[in-house]
ZATORKE-680336 format. One line per 3 residues: their letters; for each residue x, y, z of N, C-alpha, C. Coordinates in pm, whole numbers, plus 50000, padded with zeros to 5 digits. Layout:
N
a	X:Y:Z:X:Y:Z:X:Y:Z | ...
***
This chain:
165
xxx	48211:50158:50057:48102:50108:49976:48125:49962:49938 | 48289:49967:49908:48251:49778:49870:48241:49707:50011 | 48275:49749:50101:48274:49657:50197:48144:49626:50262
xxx	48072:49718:50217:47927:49751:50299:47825:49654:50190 | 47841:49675:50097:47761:49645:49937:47813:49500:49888 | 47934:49480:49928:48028:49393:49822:48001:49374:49721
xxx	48016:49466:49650:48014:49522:49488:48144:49555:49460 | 48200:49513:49366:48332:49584:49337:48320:49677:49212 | 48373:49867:49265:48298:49954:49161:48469:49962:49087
xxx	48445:49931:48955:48567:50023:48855:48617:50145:48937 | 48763:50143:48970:48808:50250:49032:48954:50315:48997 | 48946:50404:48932:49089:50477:48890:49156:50563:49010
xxx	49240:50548:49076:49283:50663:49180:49432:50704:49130 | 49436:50898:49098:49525:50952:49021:49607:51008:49180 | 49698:50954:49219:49843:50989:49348:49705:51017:49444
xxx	49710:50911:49490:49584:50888:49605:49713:50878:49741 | 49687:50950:49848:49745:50977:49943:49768:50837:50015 | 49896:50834:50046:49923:50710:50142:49981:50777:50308
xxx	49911:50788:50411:49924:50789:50550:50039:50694:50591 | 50156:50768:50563:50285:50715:50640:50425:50795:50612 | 50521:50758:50658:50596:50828:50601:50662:50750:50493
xxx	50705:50873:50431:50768:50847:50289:50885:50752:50279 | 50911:50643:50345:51016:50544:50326:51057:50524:50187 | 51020:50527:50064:51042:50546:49933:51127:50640:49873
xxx	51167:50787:49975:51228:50850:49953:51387:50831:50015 | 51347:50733:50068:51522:50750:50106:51607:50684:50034 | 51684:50680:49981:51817:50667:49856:51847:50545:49913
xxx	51900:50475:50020:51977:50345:50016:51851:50229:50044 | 51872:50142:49967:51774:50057:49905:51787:49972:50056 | 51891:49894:50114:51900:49827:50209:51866:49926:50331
xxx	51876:50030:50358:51820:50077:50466:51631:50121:50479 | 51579:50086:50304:51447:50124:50301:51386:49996:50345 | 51450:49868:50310:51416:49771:50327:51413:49715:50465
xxx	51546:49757:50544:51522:49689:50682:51440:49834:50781 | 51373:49869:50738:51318:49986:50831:51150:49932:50783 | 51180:49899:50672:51008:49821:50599:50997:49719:50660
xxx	51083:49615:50695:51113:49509:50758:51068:49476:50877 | 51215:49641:51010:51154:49614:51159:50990:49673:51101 | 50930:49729:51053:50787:49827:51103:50717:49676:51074
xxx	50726:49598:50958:50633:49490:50927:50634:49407:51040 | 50759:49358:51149:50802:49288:51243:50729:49310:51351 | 50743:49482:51403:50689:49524:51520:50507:49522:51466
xxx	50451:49607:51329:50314:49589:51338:50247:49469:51329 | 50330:49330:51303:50261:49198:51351:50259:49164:51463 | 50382:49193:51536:50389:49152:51665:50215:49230:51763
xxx	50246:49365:51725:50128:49415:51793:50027:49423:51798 | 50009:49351:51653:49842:49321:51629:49832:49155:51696 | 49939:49045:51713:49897:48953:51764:49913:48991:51907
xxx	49964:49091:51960:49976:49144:52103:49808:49154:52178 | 49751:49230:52038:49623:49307:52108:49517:49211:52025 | 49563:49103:51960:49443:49012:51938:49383:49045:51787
xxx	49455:49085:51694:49430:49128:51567:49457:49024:51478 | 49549:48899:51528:49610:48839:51449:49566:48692:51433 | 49421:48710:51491:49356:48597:51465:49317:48547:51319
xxx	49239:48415:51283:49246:48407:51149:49138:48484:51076 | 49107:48489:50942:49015:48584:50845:48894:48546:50921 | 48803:48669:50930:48663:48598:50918:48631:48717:50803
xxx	48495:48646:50779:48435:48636:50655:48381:48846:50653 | 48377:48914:50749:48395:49006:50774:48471:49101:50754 | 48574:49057:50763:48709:49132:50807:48721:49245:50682
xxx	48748:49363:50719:48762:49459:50596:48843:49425:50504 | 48948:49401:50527:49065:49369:50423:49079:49220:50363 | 48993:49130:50396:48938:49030:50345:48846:49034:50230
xxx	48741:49114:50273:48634:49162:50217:48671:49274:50060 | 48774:49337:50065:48833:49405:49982:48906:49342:49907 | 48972:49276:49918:49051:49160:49845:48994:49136:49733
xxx	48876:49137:49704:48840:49130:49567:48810:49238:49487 | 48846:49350:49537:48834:49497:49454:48957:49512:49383 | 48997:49567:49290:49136:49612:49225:49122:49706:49173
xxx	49103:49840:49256:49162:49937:49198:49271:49988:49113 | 49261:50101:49019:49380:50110:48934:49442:50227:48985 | 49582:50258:49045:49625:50366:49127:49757:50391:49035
xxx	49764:50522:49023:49856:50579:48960:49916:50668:49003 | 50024:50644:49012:50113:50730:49149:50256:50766:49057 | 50315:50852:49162:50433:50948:49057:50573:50898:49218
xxx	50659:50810:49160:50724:50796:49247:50841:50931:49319 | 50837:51061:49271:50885:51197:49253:50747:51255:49398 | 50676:51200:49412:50533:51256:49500:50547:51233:49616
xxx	50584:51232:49709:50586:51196:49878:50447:51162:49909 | 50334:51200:49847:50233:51225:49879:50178:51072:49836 | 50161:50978:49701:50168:50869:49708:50274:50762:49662
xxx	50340:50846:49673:50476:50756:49658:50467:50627:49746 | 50478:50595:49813:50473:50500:49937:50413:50369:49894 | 50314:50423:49808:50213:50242:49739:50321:50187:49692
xxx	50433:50264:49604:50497:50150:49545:50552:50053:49627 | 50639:50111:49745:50709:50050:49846:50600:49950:49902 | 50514:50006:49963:50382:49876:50005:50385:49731:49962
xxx	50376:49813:49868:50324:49642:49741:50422:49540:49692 | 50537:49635:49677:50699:49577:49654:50780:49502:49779 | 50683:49557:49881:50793:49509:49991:50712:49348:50038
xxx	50525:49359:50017:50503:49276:50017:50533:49108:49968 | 50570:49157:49824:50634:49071:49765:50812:48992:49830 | 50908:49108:49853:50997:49025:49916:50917:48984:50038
xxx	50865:48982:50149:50791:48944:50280:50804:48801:50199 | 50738:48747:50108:50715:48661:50038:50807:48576:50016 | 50933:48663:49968:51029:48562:49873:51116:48552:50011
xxx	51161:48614:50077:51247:48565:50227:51184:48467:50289 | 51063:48478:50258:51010:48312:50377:50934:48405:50509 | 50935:48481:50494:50826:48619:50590:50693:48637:50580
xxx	50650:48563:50417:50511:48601:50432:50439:48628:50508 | 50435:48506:50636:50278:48533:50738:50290:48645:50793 | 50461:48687:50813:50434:48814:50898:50428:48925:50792
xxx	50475:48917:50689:50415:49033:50613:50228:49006:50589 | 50202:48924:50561:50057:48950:50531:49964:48994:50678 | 50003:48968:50768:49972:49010:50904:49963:49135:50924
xxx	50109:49205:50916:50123:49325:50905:50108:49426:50811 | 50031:49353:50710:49960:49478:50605:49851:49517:50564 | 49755:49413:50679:49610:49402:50769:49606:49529:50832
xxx	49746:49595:50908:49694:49619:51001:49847:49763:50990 | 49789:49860:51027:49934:49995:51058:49922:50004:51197 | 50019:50022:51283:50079:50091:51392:49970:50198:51469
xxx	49942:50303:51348:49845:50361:51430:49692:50357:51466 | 49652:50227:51370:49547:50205:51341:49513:50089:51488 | 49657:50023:51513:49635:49940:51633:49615:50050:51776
xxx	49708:50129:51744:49724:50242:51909:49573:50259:51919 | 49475:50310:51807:49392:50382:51803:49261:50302:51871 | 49257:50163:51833:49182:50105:51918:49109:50007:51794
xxx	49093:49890:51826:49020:49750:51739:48914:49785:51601 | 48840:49911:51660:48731:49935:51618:48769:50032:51476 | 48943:50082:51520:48960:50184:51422:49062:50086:51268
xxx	48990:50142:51137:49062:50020:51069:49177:50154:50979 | 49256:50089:50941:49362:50186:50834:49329:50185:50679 | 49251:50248:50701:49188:50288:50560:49290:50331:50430
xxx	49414:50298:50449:49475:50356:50325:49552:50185:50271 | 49552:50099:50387:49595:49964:50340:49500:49911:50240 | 49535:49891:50101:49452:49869:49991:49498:49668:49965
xxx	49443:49595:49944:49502:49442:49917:49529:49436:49823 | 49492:49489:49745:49523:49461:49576:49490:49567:49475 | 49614:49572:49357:49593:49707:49321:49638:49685:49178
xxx	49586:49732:49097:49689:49746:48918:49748:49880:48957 | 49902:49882:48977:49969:49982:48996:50106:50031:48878 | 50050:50189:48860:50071:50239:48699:50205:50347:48802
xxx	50324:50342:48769:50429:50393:48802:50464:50520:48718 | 50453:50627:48698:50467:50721:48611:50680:50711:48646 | 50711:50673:48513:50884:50717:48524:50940:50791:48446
xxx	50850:50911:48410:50895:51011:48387:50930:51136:48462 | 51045:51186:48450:51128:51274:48530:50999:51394:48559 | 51039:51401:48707:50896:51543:48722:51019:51673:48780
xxx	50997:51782:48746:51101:51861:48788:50995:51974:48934 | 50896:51927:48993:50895:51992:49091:50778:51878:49136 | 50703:51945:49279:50626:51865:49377:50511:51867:49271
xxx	50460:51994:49270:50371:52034:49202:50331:51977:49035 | 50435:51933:48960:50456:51856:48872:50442:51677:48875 | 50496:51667:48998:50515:51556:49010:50306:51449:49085
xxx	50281:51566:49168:50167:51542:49190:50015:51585:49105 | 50086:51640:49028:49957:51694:48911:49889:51567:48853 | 49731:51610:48825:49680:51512:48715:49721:51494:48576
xxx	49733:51643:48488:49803:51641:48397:49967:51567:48333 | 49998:51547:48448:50156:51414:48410:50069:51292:48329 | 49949:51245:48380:49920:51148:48339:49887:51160:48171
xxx	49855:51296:48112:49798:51292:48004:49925:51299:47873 | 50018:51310:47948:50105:51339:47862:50121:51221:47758 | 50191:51294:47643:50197:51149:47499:50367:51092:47533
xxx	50462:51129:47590:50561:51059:47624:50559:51019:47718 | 50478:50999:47789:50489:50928:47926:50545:50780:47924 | 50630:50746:48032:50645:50629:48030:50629:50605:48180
xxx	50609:50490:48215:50536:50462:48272:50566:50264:48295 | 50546:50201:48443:50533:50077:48474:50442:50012:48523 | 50380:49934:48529:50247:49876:48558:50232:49729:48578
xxx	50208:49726:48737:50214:49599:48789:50096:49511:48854 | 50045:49431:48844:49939:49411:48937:49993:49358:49034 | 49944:49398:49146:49988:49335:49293:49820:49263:49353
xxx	49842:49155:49415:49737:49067:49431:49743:49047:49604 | 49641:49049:49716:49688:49011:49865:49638:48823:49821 | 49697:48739:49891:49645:48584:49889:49678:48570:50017
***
């Protein structure tokens, strides 16, 4: 709808599914990072392979979205959207190493969204997001992915805005 309308609608999303695997779950911080790293490396390379990596046009979905900011609230305990945090976090180092172009390249665009063919876009790559970290301990999946975590009165909780430029 915003891309079609370019309207940007108020949007709350409570552990909104991220299409990938759960790299967030794995315990050593340097091995989440260089596996975030090669995938950002290889999905730029392949989008300038197959011609993706040309510059913005005024079209472009994830251009066009760039001015929406959804508010996503995710339970890093969730496999299910766990993953935004890593997204958005990793964008930022892309940034601070001196990687940007190829991180911003490669977060245009996923792996399978290139196999799949030009026409197909990756609908779960969001550009910009107010992202609400629930860090309170969840003791099962089912806990951890519930709506009700959010209502709780001890919740604590981190909240970042992440911006695409």
């Amino acid at each position: 709808m915003v891309k079609h309308t370019r309207m940007n609608l108020e949007t709350y999303l409570f552990n909104p599914p991220f299409a990938s695997l759960p790299i967030e779950k794995i315990a050593n911080e340097k091995l989440r990072h260089g596996l975030r790293f090669a995938s950002s490396v290889l999905t730029a390379g392949l989008a300038v392979a197959t011609g993706g990596g040309k510059n913005a046009k005024e079209d472009d979905t994830f251009v066009v979205l760039s001015t929406w900011v959804p508010y996503l609230f995710v339970n890093p305990s969730d496999p299910i959207c766990s993953e935004y945090v890593g997204y958005f976090e990793h964008r930022e180092k892309m940034e601070s190493m001196g990687a940007g172009k190829i991180g911003r390249l490669a977060t245009k665009h996923s792996i399978g969204s290139i196999v799949r063919g030009k026409d197909c876009e990756a609908g779960h790559l969001i550009p910009c997001a107010y992202l609400s970290i629930n860090l309170s301990p969840s003791q099962s999946f089912k806990e951890a992915h519930g709506i009700h975590q959010w209502w709780r009165q001890d919740l604590q909780f981190q909240y970042k805005l992440f911006q695409y430029n």
